[in-house]
N, C-alpha and C positions, 0 to 999 in steps of 0.2 A: 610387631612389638607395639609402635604403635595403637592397634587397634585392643592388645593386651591394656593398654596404661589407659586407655578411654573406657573399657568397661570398668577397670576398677575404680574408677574417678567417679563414675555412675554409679558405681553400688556404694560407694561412700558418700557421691548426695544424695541418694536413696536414703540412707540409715541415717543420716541427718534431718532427711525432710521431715521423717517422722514424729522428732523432737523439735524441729526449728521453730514450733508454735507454743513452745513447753515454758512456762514462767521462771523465770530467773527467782534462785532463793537467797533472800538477804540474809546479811551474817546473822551466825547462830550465836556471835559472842557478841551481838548486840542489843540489848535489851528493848525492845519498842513498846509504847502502851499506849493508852489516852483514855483521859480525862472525863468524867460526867460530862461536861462543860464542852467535850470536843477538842482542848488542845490535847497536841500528838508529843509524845517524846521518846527521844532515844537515847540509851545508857551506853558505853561502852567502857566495862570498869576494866582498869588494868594498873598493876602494880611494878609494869617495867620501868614505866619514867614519874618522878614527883609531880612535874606539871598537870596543871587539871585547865581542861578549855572547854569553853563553853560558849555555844551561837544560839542565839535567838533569833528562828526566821518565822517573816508574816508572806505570807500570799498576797502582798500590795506591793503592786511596784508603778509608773508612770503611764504603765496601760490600764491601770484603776480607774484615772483621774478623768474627770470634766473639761471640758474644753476652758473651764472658769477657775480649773484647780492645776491647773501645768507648774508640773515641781513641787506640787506639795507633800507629795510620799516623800520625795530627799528634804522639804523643809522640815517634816516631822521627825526625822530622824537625825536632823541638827540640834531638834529640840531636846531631843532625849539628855543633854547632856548642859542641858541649860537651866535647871531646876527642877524635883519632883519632888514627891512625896518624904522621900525618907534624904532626899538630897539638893541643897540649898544650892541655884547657879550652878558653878561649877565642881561641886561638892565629890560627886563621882569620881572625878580624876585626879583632882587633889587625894584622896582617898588611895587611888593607883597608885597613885607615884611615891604614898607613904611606903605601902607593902613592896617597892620595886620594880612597878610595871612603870611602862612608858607609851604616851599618848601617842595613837600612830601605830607602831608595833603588835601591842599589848590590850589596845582599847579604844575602837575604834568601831563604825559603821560602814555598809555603802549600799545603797539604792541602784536596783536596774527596773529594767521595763517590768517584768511581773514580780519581783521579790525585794523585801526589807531585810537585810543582815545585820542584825548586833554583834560584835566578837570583844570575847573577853578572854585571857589567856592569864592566866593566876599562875604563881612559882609555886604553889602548892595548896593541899585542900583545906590550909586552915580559914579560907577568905570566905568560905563558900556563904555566910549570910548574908554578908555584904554585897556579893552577887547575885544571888537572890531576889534582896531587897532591892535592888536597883530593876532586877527583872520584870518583878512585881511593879513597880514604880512603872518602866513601861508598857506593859500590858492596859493599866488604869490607872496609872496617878503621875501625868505629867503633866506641872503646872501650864503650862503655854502663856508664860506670864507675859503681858503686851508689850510693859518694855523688854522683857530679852526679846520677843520676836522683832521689835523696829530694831536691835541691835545687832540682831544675828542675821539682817538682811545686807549689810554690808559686807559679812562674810562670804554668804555666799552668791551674793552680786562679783564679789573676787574670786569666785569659786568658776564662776561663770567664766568672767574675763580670763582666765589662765585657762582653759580649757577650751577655749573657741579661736583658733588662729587662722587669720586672714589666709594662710599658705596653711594648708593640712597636711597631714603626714601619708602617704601615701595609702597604709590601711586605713586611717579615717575614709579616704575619699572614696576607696571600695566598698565600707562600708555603706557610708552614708547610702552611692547610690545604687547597695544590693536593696536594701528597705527605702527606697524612694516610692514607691509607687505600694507604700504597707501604711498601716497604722501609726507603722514606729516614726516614721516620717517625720510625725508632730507631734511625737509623744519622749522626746528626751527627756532623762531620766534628774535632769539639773533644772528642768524648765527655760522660761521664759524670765527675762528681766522684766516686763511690764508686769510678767505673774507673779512674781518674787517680789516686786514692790509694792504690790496690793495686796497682799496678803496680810489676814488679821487674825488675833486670836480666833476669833469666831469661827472664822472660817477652815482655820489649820483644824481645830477641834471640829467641827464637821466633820472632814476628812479621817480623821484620828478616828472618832466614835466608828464611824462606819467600817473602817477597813482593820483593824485596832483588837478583833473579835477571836477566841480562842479557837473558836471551830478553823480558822484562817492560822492559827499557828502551830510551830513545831520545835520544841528545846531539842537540843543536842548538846550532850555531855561526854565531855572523853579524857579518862585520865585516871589517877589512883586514888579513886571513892569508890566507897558499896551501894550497890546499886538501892538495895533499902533506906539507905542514909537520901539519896541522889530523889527516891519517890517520895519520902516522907517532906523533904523541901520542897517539892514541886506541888504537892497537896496542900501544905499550909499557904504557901505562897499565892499560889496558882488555883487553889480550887475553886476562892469563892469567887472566881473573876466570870460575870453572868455570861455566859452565851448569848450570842447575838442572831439577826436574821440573815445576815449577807454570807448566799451563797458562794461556795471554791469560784472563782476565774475560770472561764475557760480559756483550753493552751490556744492560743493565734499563733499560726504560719502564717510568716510572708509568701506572697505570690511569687512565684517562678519570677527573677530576672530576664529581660528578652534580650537576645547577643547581641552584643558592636559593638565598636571597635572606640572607644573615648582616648581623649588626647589630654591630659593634665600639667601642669607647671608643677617642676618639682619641689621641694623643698631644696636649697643648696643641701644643707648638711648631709642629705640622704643621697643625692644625686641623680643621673639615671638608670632609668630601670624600667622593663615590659612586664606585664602580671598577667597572667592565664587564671580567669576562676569560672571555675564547672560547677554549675548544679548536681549535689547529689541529692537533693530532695528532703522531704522535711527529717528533720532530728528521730530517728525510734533506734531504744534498744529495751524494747520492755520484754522481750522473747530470746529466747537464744540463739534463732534465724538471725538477728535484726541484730545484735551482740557480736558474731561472726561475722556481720555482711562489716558492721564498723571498724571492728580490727585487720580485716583484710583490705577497708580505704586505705586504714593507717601505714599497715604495712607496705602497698603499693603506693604512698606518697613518701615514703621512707626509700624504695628501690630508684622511682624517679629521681629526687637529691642527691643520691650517692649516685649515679649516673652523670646527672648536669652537674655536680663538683667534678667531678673526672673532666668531664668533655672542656668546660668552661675554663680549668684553671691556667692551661697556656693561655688562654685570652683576656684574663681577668688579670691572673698573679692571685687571685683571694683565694684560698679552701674553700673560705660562706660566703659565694657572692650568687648562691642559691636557696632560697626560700621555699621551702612544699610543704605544706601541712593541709589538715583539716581543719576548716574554721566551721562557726556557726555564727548564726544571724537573724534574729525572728522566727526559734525553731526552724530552720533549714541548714542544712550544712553542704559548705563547698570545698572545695579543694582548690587551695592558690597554691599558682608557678609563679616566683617573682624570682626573675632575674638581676641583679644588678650589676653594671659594666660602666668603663670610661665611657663617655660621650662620644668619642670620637670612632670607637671599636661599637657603634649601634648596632650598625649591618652584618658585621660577623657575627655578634654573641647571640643575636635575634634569631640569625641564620640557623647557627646552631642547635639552639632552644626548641624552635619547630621541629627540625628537621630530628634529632633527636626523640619530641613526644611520638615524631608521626613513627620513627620508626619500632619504638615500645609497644605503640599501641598496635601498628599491623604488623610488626616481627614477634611483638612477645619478649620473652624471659628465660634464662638458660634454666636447669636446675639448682645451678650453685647460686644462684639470685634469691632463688626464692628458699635455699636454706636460711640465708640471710637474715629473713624474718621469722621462720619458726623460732618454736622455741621444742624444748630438750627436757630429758628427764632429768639435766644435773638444774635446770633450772627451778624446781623444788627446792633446790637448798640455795637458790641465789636471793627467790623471791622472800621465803621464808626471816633471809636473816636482814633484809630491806626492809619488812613487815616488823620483824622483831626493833629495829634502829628508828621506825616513823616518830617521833613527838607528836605528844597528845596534838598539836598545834599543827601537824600536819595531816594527824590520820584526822582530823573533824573539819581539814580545809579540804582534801577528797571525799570526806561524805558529802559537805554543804553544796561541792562542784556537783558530786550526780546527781544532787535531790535538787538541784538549782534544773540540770538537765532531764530530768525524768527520768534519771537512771536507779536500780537497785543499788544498795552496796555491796559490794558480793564480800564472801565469807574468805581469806584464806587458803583454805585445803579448794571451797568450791571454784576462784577464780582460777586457779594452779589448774587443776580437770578440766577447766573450761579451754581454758585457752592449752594444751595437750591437745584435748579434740579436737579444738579447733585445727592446729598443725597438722593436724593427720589431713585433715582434708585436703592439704595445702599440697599443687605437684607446680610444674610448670606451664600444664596447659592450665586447668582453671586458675589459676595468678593470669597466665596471660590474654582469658578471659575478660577478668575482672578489670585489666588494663586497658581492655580494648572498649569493655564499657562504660570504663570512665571517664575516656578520652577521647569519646565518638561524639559527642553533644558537642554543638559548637559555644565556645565560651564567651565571655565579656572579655575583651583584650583593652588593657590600659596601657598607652605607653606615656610615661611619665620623663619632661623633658625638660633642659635646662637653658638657660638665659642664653648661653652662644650657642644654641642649638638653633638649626630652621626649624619652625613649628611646620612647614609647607612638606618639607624634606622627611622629619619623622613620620609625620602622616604617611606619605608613601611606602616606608622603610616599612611601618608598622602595618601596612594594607597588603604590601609583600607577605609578610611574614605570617600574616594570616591566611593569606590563600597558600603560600609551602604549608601551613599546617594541613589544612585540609586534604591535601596531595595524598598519595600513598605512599607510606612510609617504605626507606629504603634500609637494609641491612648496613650495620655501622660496626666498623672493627671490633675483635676482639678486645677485652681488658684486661686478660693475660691471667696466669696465675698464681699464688701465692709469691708473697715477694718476700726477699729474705736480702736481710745486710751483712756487708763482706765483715770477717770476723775481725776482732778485735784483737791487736795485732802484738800491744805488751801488757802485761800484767802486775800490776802490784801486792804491798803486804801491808797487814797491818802492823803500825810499830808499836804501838801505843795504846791503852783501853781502859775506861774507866766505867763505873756501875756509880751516876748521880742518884739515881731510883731506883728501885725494884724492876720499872718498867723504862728506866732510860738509861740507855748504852751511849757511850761515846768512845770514838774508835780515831786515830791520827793513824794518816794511811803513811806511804813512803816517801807519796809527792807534797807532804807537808796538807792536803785537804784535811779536815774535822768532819766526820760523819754525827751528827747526832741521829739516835735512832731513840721513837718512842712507839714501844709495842701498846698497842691499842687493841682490846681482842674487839669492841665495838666495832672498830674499821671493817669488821666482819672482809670480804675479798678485796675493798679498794687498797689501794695502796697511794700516797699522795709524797712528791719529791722535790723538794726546792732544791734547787744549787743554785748558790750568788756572795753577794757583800754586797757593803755599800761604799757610796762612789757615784754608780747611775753617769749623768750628762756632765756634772761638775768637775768629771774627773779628765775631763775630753779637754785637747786644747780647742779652740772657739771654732778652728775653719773644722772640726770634724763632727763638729756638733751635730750637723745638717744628717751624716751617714751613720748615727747612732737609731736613729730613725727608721735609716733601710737598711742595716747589718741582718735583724731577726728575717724578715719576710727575703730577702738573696740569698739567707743560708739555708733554707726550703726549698727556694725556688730554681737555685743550683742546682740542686739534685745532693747526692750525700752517699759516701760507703759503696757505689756500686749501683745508687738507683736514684733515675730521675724525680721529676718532680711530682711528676703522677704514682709513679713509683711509692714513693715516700707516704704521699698520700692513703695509700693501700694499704699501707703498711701497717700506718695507725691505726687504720678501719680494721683492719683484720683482727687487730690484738686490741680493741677499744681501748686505744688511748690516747690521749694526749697533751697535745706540749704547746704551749705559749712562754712568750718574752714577757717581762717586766724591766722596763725601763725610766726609771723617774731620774728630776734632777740629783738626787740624792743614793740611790741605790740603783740595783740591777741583778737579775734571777732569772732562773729558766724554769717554769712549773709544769710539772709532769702527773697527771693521773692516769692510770693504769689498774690492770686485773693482778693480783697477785701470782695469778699461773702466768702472765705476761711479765714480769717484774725485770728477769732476765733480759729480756728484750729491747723493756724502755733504758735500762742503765746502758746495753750497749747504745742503745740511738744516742743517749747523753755524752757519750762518751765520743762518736764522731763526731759531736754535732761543738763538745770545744776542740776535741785534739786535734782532727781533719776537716777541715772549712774545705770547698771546692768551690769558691768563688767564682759565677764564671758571668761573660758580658749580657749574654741573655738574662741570667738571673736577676741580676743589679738590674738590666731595662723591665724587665715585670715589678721587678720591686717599684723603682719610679714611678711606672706611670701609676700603680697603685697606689700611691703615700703622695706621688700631685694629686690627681683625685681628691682623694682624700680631704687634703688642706687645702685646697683650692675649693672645694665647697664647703668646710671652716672658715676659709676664712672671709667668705662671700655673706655668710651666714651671721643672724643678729647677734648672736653670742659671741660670734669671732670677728665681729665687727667693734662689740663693747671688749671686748681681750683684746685688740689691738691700741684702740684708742685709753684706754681704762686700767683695767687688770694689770695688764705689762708692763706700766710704766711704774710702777709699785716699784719696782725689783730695779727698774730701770732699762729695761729692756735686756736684764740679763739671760744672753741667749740661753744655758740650760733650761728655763723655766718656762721658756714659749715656742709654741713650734715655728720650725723653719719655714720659710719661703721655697715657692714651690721654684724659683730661681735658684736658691741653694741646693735643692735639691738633685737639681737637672743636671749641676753645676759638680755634683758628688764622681768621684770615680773609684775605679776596684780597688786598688792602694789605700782608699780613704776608708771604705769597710774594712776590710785587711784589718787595717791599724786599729780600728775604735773593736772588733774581734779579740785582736794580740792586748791592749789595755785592757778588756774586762776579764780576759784569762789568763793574765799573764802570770809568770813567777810572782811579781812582786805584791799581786794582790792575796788578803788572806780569805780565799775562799773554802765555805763551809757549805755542809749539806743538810738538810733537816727531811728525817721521812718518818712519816707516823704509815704502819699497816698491822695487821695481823701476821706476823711473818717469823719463825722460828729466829732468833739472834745469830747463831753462829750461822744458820743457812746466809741469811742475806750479811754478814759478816765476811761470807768468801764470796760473794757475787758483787761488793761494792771492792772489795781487795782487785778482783779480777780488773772490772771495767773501768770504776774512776780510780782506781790506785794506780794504775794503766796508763793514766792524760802525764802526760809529761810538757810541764809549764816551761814556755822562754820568756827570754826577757823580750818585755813590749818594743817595738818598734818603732815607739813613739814616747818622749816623755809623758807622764801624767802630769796633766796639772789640775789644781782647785780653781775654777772661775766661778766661785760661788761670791758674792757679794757678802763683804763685812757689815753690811746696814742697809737699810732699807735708801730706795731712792732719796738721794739728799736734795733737791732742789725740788720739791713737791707742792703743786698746789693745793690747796685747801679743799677745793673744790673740781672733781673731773669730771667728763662728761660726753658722750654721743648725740643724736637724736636719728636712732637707727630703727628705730622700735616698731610696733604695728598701729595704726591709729588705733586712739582711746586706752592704750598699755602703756605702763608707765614701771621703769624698777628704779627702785631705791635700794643705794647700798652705800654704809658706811665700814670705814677699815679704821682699828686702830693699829696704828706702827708700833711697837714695842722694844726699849734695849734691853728688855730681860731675859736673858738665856733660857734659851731651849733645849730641850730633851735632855738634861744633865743624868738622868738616870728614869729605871723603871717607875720609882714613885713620881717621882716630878710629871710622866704622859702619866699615870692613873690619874694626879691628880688634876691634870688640865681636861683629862676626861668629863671629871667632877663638872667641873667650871662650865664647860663646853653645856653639860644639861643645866647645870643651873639659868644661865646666860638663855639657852632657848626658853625654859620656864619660863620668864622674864618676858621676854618678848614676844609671847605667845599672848602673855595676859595683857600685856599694855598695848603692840598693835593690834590682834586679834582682838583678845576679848570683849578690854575695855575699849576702842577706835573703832574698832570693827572695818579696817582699813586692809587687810588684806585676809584671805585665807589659809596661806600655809609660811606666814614669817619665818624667815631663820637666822640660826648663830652658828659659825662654825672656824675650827681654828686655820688661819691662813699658811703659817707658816708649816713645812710638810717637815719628814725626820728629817733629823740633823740637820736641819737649814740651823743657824747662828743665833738668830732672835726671833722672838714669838711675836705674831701677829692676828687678829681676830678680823673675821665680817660677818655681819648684820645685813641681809638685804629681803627684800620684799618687791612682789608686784602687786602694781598698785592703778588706783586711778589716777593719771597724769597730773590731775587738780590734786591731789592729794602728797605728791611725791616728797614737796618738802617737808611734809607734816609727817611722815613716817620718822622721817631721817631727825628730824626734832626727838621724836618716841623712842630712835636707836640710840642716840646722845645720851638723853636721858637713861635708858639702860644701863650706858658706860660708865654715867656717872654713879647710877648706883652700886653699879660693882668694885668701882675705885675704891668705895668708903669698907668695902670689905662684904661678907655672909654671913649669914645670919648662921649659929649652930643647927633651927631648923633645915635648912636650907641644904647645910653641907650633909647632915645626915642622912635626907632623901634622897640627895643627888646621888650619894655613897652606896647609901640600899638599892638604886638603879643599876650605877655599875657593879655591883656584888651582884646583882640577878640574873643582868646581861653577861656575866662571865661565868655562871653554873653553867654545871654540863659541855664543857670543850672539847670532852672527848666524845659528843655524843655525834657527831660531825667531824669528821676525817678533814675535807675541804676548809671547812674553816679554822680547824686547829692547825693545820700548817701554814695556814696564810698566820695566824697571828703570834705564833709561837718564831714562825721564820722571821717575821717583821721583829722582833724581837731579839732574836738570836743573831740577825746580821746589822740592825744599829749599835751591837755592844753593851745593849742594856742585860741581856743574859736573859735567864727562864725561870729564874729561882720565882720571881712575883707572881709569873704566872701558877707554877706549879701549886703553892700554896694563896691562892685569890684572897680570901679570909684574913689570914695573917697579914697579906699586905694590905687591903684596906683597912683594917684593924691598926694598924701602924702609922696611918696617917691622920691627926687630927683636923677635927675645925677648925683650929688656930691657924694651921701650914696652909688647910687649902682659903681663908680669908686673907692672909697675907699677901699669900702668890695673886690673887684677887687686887690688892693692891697694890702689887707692884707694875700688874701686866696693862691695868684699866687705868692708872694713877696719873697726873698730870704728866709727868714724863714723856708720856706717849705722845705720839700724831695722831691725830684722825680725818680721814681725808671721808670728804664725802664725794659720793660717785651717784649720777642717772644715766638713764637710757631712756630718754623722752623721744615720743613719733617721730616720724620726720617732718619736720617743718614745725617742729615747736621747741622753741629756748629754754633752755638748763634753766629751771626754777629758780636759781641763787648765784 
């Protein structure tokens, strides 16, 4: 048999070799052309969705540059938005934000090592001259006026500082030193501070002319335009722009990494963790060989994960405390193992991690492994209605990725055959080929360690664990198969139904639950499921605060229905789907995504997972040690060093609103889950359901009857109470503060405390929506634009739902010398929104959120996040459902007033720093 499955493996790479050199064909519904002049353009007209998006990309990216121009590809494309031709300073995005885009989002750039991206994302195709013109403008008419560049050096001199931290994040440091010994080395794509402060008109236009040239560019257009409409703009705009002499870039490979074994300080917040990364060699998929060899990485970094979640999660507690993917780096792509584990469980989870790749790689792969990553003939209609659901905004962010990568865009029908073929090839021995050759090269091993760690001690753990890699791998238990939960054991009915819409059902079951159902045929097969109310931490008395915390991850890790925790795990895997907690001070939810053929399945897991808890003492100790973890490098960390000293005492340290100590934690027992469990499911709460799918009504009518009509609610076991505070900390200084920061960083952040009530109804958050952009406007222009004092300033609203009174902050990082002067620029803010908005003002910020609220249903995931956040604060769905009508209903007058009531003297404002360490609060 055997020797049967080896020849036909052979005759199938046979009949592959023959094409494996064959060129990949770009979509045939994409229109390509180019130019006299040399620039390239691509069309992709389509009339499914309104939006029309558009990237302008150059072939100049940071390995353009002279050792005398570092950062000036990302200066030039700061500048683009700093004055041109047809747009004065900031002129372009004023402009955005009239038609309802938003800076960031909507309009926006980024520079890497070989490439310049423009992105503009329009709500539809009446804008198109104005983007255009602005195109046109950079291709050839950008002022590079001398003072916006000595102004826009302060930006991104802050663009810098927020970007360069003394403690890296773990992939930085792999990064940095996969291209240590490459070009990219010294060629960041931000530059140099000493480059960015000498930099002059003169010079940046140097830079501009030369790299600037049409032969070096390429539009891409995607959305509902005619393609003739989309040439005739591109000609007038674009034709007479002269051709240049500067030849394409060639592509650079980084040099091969050479193996060993680095020892790194980890970040608290991230904790520790061992990384495996393999050379696969430089980036190609220009053949259909080289196409195949990449999807079979992918998929073999896919089988390793779902493996090390399995092996890992008795030792972790976490489902993802495994990382595997294919990265790339300098045109070369590798494939990282990152582990992450408690500190003190090194040696086992290490242990593990080796001894597991070694066994992959010399045992191989069953057959049902490698079904796993084929794909199927029903996959034609899965991919098809993914394809049909993409926004313009997303299908021209996977063009820009492969033509970033050197890849074709494949067509639809062609990628679907492509990848068929590809599965065909696919058995268990060449998979467990391709695993043996992926995992034979010896890697670069990081192991990343933390403050109470021995660095002496990890080094040996980590020198261990490297030569078990190298060992030969041994045979490791089965994983058993298909897993199935014990049935659901009562049943209920519907009492009650009502038709709000054509496409929303509302259903009162027996046990008193609300089903709201909105049929979406867009959801095409997802299915997305909330069940909650609100309540969340506040509702907790104070000592069980601590086990609201570890209630979600003990009730996984217990096991559940008949199957443990690996069990469980499978489960989800098998029927892709799944389930997280939401837990705030204010609310509380179990969100569920799922396949509509699985629908059945995830309502029963819903359904043990409130009616039958199986709490048990293992469970609760996984859960701990993973929530210390956790907040114990929180709260080691700068951000939870500024929220312990800062942030928290806002509230007063009221405990729903900051996390626990890993002493309370420790301190937690089953009783105390149990109870914070029986409170958030109990009879007395009124819980509701929200599921948006493609799913016949009366069908999923009797399968929410069966399973959640089923929970039979008791009474808690514990009173509920409200420990929400009625005001803001009353005894509050003027002024708070750390100095916990990284030398030369500096944040600034001011709070105003507010007695104006919050969230009284859906108008009242639309319109603090409002406020919330206008407020960033504001502060974008006064410390960015005009200070030039940081790069990404912000406003956003403090107070969360249904907290009591509404609260704002304003904060920025900044240069330590600068800290007060920010907080001066956020005052000022305050005070100008006290006096009220301007009717421009409010109308913008309006047409924003009117643009950012088109299309909800065009997205499954996100319409039930916001339709549920809505449906369980009380505010109802009616605003949602008609967007229009209700911002239409709210004037400039309400949202100026609310303006001054929230910013008005009345209010506190407390300022707050995080100054270095060893440098004094500014004031």
């Amino acid at each position: 048999m055997r020797l049967l499955v080896t020849l036909a493996t052979l005759f199938l790479l046979m009949g592959c070799q023959s094409t494996s050199n064959s060129k990949l064909d770009a979509d045939p519904e994409c229109v390509t052309g180019k130019l006299e002049n040399g620039l390239t353009y691509h069309i992709y007209a389509s009339d499914k969705h309104t939006p029309v998006s558009l990237r302008f990309i150059f072939e100049a990216g940071s390995l353009q540059e002279t050792d005398t121009q570092l950062g000036y590809a990302h200066f030039v494309e700061h500048m683009a938005f700093n004055g041109s031709e047809h747009f004065e300073q900031n002129g372009i995005l004023d402009y955005m934000r009239s038609i309802g885009a938003t800076f960031g989002p909507d309009v926006n750039a980024y520079t890497s090592e070989k490439n310049t991206v423009y992105v503009l994302d329009l709500p539809n195709n009446a804008h198109l001259d104005k983007a255009f013109n602005w195109f046109n403008d950079i291709a050839n008419g950008l002022n590079l006026d001398a003072n916006e560049v000595e102004k826009e050096k302060g930006v991104i001199v802050g663009e810098w500082r927020d970007s360069r931290r003394e403690n890296k994040s773990a992939y930085m440091y792999m990064y940095e030193k996969a291209i240590a010994q490459s070009q990219l080395a010294a060629r960041d794509p931000i530059g140099t501070v000493p480059s960015i402060e000498s930099a002059t008109d003169v010079s940046l236009r140097q830079f501009y002319e030369t790299w600037y040239q049409p032969q070096l560019a390429h539009l891409v257009v995607v959305g509902d335009v005619s393609v003739e409409e989309i040439k005739a703009h591109i000609q007038r705009e674009l034709g007479k722009w002269e051709r240049g002499n500067t030849p394409a870039p060639d592509t650079y490979v980084i040099p091969t990494p050479l193996p060993e074994t680095i020892l790194q300080p980890a970040l608290s917040a991230e904790g520790a963790s061992a990384s495996f990364a393999y050379d696969l060699g430089p980036t190609a998929t220009e053949n259909k060989g080289q196409l195949f060899n990449q999807w079979t990485n992918e998929g073999t970094a896919y089988l390793i994960r779902e493996r090390l979640e399995d092996e890992l999660l008795s030792i972790t507690g976490k489902p993802n405390s495994v990382e595997v993917g294919i990265t790339s780096a300098g045109e070369r792509d590798f494939l990282i193992i990152r582990g992450l584990f408690p500190a003190e469980r090194r040696e086992e989870a290490q242990t593990v991690i080796v001894e597991t790749l070694a066994s992959m790689r010399d045992r191989g792969v069953d057959e049902k492994a490698v079904g796993n990553i084929r794909w199927y003939q029903d996959a034609r209609k899965y991919y098809r209605q993914y394809d049909d659901n993409l926004l313009p905004k997303d299908r021209i962010s996977n063009f820009t990725w492969a033509f970033m990568r050197g890849e074709p865009s494949l067509g639809t029908e062609d990628l679907l055959s492509l990848r068929l073929a590809w599965s065909r090839t696919l058995n268990r021995y060449g998979v467990s080929d391709h695993l043996e050759t992926m995992l034979s090269s010896e890697p670069v091993v990081f192991g990343f360690w933390l403050d109470d760690e021995q660095e002496a001690q990890v080094e040996d753990l980590l020198v261990d664990a490297h030569t078990r890699l190298m060992e030969q791998g041994k045979k490791r238990g089965s994983r058993g198969g298909n897993t199935l939960l014990a049935a659901v054991s009562h049943n209920g009915t519907v009492i009650a139904e009502q038709k709000k819409t054509e496409t929303l059902n509302v259903w009162t079951l027996s046990n008193g639950v609300e089903v709201w159902y909105q049929q979406n045929p867009k959801a095409k097969e997802q299915v997305r499921i909330v069940v909650g109310d609100k309540g969340g931490r506040a509702l907790l008395p104070e000592h069980l605060v601590s086990a609201s915390f570890l209630m979600p991850d003990a009730l996984f890790l217990s096991g559940l229905a008949g199957q443990d925790a690996q069990g469980i795990s499978r489960y989800l895997n098998e029927r892709s789907t799944a389930i997280w907690p939401e837990i705030t001070p204010t609310r509380h939810a179990l969100h569920i995504d799922t396949n509509r053929y699985y629908m059945d399945d995830a309502l029963a897991l819903t359904h043990h997972l409130i009616q039958s808890p199986a709490f048990t003492e293992e469970g609760l100790a996984l859960s701990k040690q993973k929530v210390s973890e956790d907040f114990k490098n929180f709260h080691a960390s700068i951000n939870g060093k500024y929220d312990d000293a800062v942030f928290n005492k806002l509230r007063n340290d009221n405990p729903a609103y900051r996390l626990s100590t890993v002493e309370d934690i420790d301190a937690t027992s089953l009783a105390d889950i149990s109870a914070v469990h029986d409170v958030y499911f109990s009879k007395a709460r009124n819980t509701k359901v929200y599921i948006v799918g493609n799913l016949s009504p009366n069908r999923l009518k009797r399968a929410v009857a069966k399973n959640l009509g089923g929970i039979v609610f008791a009474e808690p076991s514990v009173s509920e109470q409200n420990i929400q505070s009625d005001t803001w900390s009353p005894a509050l200084s003027d002024v708070l503060g750390v100095s916990e920061e990284e030398k030369g960083k500096g944040l600034s952040a001011l709070y105003v405390l507010s007695e104006v009530e919050n969230d009284q109804s859906a108008e009242v958050v639309f319109i603090d929506d409002i406020l919330s952009r206008i407020a960033t406007r504001k502060v974008l222009n006064s410390v960015r634009e005009q200070a030039s004092l940081s790069y990404s300033p912000g406003s956003f609203e403090l107070s969360i739902d249904n907290e009591k009174y509404t609260g704002w902050a304003f904060a920025a990082s900044v240069n330590p010398h600068q800290a007060k002067q920010a907080n001066d620029l956020f005052e000022g803010v305050v005070q100008d929104m006290a006096k009220g908005v301007s009717d421009d003002e409010a109308t913008v910020a309006s047409t924003q959120l009117r643009e950012a609220l088109q299309g909800l249903d065009e997205n499954a995931h996100h319409q039930a996040n916001i339709f549920s956040r809505y449906l369980f604060n009380g505010w109802g769905v009616d605003a949602l459902l008609d967007v229009n009508k209700t911002i239409d209903g709210i004037s400039p007058e309400e949202i100026s007033d609310r303006a001054k009531l929230i910013f008005g003297k009345q209010s506190k404002v407390v300022r707050a720093y995080n100054m270095p360490e060893g440098v004094e609060l500014p004031e």
